[in-house]
Z-matrix of the N, CA and C atoms (Angstrom, degrees):
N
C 1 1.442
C 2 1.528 1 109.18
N 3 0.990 2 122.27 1 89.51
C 4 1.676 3 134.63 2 170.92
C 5 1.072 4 113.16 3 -52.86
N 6 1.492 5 124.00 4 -41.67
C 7 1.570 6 130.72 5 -175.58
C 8 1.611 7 86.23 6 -58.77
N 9 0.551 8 162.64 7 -13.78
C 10 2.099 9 146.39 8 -135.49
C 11 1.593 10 89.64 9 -134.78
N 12 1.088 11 115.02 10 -63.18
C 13 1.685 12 123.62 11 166.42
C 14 1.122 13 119.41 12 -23.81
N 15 1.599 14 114.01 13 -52.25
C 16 1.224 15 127.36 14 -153.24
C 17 1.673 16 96.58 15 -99.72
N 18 1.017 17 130.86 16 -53.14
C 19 1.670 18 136.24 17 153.58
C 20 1.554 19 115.86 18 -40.60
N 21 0.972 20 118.78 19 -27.57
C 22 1.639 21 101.16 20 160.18
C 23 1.064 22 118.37 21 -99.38
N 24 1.188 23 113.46 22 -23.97
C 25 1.860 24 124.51 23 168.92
C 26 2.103 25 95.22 24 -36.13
N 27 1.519 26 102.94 25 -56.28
C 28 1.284 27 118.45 26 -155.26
C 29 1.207 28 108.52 27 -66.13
N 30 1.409 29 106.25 28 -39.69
C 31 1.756 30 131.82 29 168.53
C 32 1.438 31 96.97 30 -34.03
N 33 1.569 32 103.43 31 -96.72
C 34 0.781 33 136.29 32 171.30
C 35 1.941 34 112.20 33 -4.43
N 36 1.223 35 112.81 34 -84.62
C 37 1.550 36 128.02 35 162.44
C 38 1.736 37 106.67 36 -22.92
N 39 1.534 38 97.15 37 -60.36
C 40 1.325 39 83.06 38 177.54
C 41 0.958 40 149.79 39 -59.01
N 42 1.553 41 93.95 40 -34.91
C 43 2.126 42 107.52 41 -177.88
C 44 1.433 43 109.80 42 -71.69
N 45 1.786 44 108.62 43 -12.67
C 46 1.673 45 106.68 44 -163.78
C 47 1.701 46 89.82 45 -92.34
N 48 1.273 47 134.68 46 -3.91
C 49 1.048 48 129.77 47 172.75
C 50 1.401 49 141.05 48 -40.57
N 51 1.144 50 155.82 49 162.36
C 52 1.301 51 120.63 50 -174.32
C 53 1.967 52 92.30 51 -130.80
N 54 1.627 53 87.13 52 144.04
C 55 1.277 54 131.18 53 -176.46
C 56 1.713 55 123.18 54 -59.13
N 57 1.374 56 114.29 55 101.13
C 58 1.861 57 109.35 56 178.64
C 59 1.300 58 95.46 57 -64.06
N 60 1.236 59 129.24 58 126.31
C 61 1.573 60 143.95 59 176.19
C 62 1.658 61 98.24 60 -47.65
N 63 1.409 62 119.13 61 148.00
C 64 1.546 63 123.39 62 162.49
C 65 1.584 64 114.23 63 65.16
N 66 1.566 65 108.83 64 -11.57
C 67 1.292 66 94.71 65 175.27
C 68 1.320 67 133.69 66 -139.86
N 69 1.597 68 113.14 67 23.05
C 70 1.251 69 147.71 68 168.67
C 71 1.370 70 123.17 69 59.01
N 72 1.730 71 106.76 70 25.95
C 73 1.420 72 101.69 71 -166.09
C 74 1.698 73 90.09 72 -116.14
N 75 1.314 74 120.65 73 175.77
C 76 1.344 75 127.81 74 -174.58
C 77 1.534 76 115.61 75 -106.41
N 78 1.119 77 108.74 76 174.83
C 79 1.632 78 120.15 77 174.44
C 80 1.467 79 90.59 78 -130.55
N 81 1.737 80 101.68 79 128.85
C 82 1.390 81 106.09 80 -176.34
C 83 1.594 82 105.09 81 -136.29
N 84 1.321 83 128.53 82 174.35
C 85 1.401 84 101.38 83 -170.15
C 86 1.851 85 80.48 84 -122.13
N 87 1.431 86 113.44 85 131.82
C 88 0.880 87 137.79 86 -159.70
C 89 1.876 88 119.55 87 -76.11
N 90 1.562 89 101.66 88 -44.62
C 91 1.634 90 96.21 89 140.12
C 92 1.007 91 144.17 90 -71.51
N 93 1.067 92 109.54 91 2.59
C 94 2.021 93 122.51 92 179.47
C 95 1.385 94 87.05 93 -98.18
N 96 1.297 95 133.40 94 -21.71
C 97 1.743 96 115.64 95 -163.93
C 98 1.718 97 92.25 96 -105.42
N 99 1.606 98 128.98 97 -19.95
C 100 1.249 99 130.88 98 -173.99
C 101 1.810 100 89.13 99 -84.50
N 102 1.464 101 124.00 100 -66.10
C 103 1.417 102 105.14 101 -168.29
C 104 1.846 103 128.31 102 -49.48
N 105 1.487 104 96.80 103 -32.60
C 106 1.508 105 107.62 104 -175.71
C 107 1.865 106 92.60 105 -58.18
N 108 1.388 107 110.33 106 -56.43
C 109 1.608 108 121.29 107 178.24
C 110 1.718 109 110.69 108 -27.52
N 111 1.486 110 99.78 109 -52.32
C 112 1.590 111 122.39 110 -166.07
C 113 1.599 112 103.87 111 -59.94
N 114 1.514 113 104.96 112 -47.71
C 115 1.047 114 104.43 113 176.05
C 116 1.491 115 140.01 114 -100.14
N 117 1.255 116 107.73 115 0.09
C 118 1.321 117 113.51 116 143.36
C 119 1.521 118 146.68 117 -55.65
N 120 1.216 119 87.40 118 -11.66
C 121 1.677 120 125.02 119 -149.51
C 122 1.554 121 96.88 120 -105.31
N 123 1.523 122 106.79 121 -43.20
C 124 1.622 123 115.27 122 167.12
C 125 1.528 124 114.18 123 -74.59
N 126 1.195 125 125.58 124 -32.80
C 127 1.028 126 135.15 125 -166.61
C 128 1.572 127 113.46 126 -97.48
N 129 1.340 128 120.11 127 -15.50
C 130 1.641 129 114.27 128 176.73
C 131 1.373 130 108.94 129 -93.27
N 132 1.477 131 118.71 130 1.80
C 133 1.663 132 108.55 131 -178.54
C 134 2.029 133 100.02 132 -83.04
N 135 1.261 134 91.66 133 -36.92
C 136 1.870 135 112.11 134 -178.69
C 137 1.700 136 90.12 135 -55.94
N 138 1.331 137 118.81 136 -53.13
C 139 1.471 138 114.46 137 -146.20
C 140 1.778 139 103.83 138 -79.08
N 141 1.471 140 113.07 139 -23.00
C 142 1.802 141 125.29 140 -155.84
C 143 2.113 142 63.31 141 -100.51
N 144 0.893 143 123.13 142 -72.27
C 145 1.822 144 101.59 143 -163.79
C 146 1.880 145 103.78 144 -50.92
N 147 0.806 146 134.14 145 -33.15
C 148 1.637 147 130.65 146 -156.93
C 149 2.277 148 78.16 147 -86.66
N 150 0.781 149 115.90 148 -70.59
C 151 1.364 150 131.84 149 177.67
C 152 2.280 151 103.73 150 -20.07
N 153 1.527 152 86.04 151 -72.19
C 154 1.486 153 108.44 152 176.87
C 155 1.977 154 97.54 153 -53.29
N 156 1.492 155 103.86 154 -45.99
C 157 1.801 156 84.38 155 -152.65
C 158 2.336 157 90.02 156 -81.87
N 159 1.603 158 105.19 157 -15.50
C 160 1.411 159 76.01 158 172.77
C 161 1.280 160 123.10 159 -85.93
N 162 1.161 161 128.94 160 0.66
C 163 1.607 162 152.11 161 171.80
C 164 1.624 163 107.17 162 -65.44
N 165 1.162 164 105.41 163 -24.54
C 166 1.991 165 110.07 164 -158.11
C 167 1.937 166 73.52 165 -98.45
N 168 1.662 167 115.23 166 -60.38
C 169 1.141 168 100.48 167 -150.42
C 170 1.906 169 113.20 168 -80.75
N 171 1.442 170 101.10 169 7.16
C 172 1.307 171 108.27 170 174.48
C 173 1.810 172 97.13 171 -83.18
N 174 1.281 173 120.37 172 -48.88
C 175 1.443 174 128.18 173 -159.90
C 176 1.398 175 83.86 174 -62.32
N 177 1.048 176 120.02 175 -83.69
C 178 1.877 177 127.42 176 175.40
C 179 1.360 178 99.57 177 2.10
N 180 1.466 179 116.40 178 -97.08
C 181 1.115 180 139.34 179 175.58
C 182 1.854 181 111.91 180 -12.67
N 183 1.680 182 114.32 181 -65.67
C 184 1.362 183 136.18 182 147.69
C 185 1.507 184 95.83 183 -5.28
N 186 1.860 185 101.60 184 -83.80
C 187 1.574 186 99.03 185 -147.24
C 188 1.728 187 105.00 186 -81.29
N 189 1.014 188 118.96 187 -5.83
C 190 1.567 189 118.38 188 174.74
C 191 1.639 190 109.79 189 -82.25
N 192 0.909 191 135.86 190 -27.13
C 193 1.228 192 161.11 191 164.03
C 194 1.694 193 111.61 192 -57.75
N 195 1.302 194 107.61 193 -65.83
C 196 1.478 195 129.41 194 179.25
C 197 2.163 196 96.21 195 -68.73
N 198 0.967 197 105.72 196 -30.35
C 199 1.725 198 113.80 197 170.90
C 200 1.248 199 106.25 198 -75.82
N 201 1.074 200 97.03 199 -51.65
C 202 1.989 201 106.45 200 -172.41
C 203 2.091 202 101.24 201 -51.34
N 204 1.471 203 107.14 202 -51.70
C 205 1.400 204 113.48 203 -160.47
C 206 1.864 205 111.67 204 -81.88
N 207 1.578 206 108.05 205 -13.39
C 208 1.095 207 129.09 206 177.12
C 209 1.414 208 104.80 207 -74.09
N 210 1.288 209 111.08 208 -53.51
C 211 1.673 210 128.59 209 -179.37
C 212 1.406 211 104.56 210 -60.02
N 213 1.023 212 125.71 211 -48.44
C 214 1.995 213 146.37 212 178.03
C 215 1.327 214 99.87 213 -45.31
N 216 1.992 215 118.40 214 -60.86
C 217 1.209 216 113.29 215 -168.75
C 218 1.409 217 109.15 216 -76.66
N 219 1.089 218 127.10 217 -35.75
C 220 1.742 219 133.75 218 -160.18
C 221 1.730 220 103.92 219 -83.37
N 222 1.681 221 119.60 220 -18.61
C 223 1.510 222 130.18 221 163.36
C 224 1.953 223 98.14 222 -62.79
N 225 1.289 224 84.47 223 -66.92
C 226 1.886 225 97.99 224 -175.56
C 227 1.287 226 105.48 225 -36.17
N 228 1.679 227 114.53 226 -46.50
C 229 1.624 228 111.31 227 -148.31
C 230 1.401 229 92.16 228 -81.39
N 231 1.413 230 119.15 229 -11.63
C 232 2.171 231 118.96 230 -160.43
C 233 1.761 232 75.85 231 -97.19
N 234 1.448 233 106.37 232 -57.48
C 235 2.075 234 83.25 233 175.49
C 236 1.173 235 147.97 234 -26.76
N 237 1.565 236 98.08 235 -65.14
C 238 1.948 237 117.11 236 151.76
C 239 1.129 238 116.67 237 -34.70
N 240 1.483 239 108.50 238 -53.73
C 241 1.634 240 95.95 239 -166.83
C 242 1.291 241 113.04 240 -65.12
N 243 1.690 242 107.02 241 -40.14
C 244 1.592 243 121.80 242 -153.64
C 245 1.963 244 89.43 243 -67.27
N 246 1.490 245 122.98 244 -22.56
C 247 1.204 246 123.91 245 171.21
C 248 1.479 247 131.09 246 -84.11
N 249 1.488 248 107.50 247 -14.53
C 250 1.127 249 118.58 248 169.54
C 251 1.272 250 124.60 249 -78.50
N 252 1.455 251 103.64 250 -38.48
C 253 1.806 252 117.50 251 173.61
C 254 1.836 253 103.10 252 -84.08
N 255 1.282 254 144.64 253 -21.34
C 256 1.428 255 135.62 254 164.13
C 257 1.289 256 94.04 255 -64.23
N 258 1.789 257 137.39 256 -46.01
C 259 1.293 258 121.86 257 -168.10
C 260 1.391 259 109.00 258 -67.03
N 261 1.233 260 129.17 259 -30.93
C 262 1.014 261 154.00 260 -175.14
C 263 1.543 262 109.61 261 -60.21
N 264 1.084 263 114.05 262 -74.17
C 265 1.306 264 124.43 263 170.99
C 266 1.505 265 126.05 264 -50.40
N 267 1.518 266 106.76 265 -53.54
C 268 1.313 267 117.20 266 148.25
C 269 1.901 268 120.25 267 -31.50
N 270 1.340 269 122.36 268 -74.13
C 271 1.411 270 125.15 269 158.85
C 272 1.518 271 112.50 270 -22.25
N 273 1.076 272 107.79 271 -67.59
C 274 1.810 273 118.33 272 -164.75
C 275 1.689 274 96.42 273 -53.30
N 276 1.427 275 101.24 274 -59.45
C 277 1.633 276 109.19 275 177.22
C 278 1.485 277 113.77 276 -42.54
N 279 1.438 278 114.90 277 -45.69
C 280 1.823 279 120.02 278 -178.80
C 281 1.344 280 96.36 279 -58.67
N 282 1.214 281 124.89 280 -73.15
C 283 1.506 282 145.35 281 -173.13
C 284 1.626 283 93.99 282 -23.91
N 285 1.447 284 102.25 283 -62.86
C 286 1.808 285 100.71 284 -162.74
C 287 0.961 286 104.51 285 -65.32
N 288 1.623 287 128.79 286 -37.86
C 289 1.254 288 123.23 287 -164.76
C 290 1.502 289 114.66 288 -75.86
N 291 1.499 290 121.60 289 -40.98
C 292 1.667 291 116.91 290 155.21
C 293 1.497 292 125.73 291 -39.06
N 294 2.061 293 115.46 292 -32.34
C 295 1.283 294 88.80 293 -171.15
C 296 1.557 295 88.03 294 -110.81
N 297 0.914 296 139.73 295 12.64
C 298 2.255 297 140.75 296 141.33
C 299 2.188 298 80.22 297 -37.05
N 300 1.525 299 105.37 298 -98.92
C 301 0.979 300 101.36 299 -159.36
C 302 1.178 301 142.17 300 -46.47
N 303 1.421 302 114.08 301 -41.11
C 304 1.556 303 118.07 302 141.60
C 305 1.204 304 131.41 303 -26.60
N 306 1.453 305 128.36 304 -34.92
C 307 1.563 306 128.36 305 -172.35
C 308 1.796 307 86.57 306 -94.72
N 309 0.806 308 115.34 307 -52.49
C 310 1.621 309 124.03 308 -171.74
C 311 1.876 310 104.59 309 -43.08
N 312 1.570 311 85.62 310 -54.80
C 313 1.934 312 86.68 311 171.01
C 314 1.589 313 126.35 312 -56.07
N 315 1.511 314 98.93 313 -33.41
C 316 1.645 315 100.64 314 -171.43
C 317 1.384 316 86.19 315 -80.26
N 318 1.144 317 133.70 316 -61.11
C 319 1.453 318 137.02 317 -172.08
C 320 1.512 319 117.82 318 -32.86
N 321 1.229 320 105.59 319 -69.95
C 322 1.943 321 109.00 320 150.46
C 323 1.496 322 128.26 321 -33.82
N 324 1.481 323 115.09 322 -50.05
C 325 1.633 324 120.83 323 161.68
C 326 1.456 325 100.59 324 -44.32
N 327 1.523 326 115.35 325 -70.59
C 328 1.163 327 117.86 326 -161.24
C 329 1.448 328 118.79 327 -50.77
N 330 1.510 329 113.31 328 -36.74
C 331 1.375 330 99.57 329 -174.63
C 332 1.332 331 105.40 330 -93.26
N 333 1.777 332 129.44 331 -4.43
C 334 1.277 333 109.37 332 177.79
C 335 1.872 334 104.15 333 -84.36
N 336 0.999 335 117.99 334 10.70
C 337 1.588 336 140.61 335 -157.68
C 338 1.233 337 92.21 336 -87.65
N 339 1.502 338 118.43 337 -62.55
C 340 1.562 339 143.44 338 -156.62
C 341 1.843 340 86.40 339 -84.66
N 342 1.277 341 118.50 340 -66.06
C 343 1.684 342 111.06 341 -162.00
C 344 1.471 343 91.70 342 -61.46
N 345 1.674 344 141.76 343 -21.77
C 346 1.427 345 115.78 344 170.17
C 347 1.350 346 127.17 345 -64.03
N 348 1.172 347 95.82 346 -31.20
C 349 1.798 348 108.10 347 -177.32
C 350 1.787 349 117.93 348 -76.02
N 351 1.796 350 96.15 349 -32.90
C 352 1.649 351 77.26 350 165.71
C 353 0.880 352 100.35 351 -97.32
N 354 1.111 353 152.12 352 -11.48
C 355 1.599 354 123.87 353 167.37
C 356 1.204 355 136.97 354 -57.44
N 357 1.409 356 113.99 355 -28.46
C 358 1.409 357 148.47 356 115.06
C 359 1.478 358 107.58 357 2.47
N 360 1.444 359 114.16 358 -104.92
C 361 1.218 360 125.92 359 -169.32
C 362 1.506 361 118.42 360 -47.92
N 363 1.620 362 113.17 361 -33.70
C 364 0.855 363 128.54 362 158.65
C 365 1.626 364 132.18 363 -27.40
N 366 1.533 365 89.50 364 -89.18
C 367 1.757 366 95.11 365 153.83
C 368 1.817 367 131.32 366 -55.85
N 369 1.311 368 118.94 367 -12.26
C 370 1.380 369 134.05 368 -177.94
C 371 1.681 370 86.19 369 -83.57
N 372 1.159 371 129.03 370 -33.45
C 373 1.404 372 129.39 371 173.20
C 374 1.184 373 120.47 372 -39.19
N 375 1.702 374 98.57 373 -87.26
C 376 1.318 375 143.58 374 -178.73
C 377 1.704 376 89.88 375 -52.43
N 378 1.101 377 125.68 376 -51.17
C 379 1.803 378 116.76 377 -174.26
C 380 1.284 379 96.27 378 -49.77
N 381 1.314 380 121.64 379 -58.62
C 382 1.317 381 132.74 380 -178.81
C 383 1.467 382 123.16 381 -26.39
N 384 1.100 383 82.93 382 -66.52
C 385 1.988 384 110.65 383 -162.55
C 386 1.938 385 87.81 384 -74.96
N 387 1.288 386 117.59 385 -30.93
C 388 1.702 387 106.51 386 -175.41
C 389 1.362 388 104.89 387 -76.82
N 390 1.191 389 105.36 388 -20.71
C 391 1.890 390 119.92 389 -155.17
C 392 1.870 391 84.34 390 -81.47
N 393 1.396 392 129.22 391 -48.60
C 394 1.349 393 140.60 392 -172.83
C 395 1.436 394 115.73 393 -76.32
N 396 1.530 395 105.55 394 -17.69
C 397 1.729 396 107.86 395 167.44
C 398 1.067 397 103.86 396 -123.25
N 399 1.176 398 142.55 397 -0.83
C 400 1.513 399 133.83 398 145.77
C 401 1.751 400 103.07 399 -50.82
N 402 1.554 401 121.90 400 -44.71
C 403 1.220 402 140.21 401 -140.95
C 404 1.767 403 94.78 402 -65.67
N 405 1.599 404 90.07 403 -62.46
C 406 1.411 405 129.88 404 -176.16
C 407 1.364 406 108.86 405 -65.98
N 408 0.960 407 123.11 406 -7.50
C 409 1.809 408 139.99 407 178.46
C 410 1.502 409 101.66 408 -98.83
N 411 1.397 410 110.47 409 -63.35
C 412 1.486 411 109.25 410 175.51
C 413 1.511 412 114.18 411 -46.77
N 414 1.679 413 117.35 412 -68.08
C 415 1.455 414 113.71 413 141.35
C 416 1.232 415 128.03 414 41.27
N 417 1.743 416 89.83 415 -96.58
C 418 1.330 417 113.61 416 -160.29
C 419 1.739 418 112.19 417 -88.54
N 420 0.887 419 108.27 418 -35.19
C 421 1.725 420 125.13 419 159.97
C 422 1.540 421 109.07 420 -44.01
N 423 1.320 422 121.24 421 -58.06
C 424 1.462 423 133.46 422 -167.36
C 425 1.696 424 94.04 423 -76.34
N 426 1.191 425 121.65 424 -39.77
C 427 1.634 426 113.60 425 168.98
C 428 1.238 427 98.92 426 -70.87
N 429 1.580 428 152.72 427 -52.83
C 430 0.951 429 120.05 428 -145.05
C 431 1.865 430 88.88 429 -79.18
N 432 1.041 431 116.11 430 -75.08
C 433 1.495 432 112.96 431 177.02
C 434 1.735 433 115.11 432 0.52
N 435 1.499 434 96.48 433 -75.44
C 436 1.594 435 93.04 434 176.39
C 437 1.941 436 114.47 435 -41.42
N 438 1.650 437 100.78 436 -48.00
C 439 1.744 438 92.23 437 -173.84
C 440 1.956 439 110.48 438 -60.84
N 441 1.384 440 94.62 439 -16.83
C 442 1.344 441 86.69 440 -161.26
C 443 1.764 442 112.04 441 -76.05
N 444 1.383 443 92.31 442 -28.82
C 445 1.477 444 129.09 443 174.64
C 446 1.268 445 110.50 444 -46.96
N 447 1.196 446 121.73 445 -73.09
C 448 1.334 447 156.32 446 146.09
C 449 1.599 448 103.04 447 -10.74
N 450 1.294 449 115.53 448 -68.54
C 451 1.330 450 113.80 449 -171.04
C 452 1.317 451 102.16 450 -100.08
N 453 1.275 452 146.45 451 20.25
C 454 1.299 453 133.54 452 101.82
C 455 1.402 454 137.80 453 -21.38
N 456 1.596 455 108.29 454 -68.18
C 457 1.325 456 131.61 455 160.74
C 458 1.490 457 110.71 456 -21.23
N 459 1.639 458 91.91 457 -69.92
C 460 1.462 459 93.11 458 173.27
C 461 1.425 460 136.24 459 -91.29
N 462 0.997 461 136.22 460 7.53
C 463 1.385 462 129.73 461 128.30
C 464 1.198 463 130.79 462 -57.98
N 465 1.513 464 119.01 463 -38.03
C 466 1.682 465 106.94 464 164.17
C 467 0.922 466 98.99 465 -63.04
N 468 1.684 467 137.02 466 -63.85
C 469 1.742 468 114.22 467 -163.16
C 470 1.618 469 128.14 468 -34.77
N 471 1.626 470 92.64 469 -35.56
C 472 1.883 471 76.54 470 -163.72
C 473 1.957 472 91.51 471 -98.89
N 474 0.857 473 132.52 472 22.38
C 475 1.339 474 124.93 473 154.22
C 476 1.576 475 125.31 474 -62.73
């Protein structure tokens, strides 16, 4: 920055100036204060463009930056969501899968419900059907007994 150089240069010049006694003003040499002028004058059009172009490339910088953090949040916000709907989905999935097993449980009751009852009826059968040839067993026992009885009878008689 030359402009700054050249302004303390001027500074500088001045304070080394020398002093009118009693009345605090200076003696300055008046082309030394016009050339420093001259060349300041050359030198601030360079310094307001170098000034202006780091201003453009700071703003630049700004809005690429301010893009960059825009892009950051609106990535984040498609993240969230994309995490909100897996949680989401996930849930629905738990949900289904409690009432899969749930129906599956009653379903299992039910058919061990149903295989008790015929098994059940089953044997209420078979009691049946033993209870009817037990019957028919007794029956046939009590006839043979009586024939045997019977021909007892008659073998003692003709003795």
């Amino acid at each position: 920055m030359k402009l700054i150089a050249l302004l303390e240069e001027l500074e500088q010049h001045i304070e080394n100036s020398r002093r009118i006694p009693l009345t605090g003003k200076l003696i300055v040499d008046g082309d030394q204060l016009l050339d420093y002028i001259d060349q300041i004058r050359e030198v601030l059009p360079n310094e307001i463009e170098e000034a202006r172009r780091i201003f453009q490339d700071q703003e630049r910088m700004m809005k690429e930056a301010k893009r960059d953090a825009d892009q950051l949040i609106e990535d984040t916000r498609i993240h969230m969501s994309r995490m909100v709907d897996n949680h989401e989905v996930n849930r629905q999935a738990q949900d289904l899968a409690e009432r899969v097993v749930s129906e599956a449980r009653q379903i299992a009751k039910e058919i061990r419900e149903g295989a008790n009852e015929y098994a059940d009826d089953i044997l209420k059968n078979m009691e049946e059907m033993f209870g009817q040839v037990a019957a028919a067993t007794e029956k046939s026992v009590n006839t043979v007994r009586r024939g045997r009885e019977e021909l007892n009878r008659n073998r003692r008689g003709e003795t």
